[in-house]
C-alpha positions, 0 to 999 in steps of 0.5 A: 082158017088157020093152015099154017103148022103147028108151031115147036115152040109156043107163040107169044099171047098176042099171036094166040089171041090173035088166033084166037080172034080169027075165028069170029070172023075178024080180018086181022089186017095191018091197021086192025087194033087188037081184038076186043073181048066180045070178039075173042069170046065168039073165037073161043065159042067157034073153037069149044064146038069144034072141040065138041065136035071132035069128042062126039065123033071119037066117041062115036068111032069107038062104039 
């Protein structure tokens, strides 16, 4: 998990998919290459259900 602030400015592609990646478990170390679609697939799957996630609770708490 990410706990670095959020940025002002928005980062370069490369740094977001990297990001991205993290989430599918990936340990980005110096001599990792770059992340492969199956990869950034599973980040961005982990990502949706956590957006989900989030929409059902506010929904929840406005009832």
């Amino acid at each position: 998990m990410n706990k670095e602030p959020v940025p002002r400015q928005t980062p370069p592609l490369n740094t977001v998919v990297r990001l991205i990646a993290q989430h599918s478990g990936i340990l980005s170390g110096k001599h990792d290459g770059k992340p492969g679609t199956r990869t950034s697939r599973l980040g961005m799957q982990e990502i949706v259900i956590f957006v989900e996630g989030v929409r059902h609770t506010r929904q929840l708490n406005d009832v």
